[in-house]
N, C-alpha and C positions, 0 to 999 in steps of 0.2 A: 434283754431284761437286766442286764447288769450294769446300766446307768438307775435303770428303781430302787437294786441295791444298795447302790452309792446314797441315792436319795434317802432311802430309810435309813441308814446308818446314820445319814447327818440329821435328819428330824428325830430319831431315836434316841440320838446320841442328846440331844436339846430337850428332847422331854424326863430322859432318863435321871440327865444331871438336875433337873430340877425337884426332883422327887430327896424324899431325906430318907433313902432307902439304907440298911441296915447294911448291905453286902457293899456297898462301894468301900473302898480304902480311906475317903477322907471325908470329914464333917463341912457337911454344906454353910454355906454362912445363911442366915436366914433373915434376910433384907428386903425390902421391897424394892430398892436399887438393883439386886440379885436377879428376882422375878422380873422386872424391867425389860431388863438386859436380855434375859430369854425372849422375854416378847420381843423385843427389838429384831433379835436374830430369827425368830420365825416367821416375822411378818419378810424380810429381806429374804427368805429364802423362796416364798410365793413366788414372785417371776421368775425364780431360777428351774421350780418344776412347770411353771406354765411353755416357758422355752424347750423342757425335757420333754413334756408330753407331746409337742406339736413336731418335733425332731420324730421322738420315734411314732410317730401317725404316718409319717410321711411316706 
């Protein structure tokens, strides 16, 4: 189970930073280049849990 953790932490951590939430320490830039970018990285992180999930099936 603590490969799903890893996993959550890094989509969490991708959804979180996109939010313009009040508790973070710094002012999100708010771009469409910005949200992009997150797309970018969440769509690249799909095969990395379709690989996690078949690891631990196994």
């Amino acid at each position: 189970m603590n490969s799903w953790a890893g996993a959550g932490c890094a989509v969490g951590g991708g959804l979180i930073s996109v939010l313009p939430l009040p508790l973070l320490p710094f002012q999100l830039e708010q771009t469409l280049l910005h949200y992009a970018l997150h797309a970018i990285y969440a769509m690249l992180q799909i095969p990395l849990l379709i690989v996690l999930a078949r690891q631990i099936r196994l």
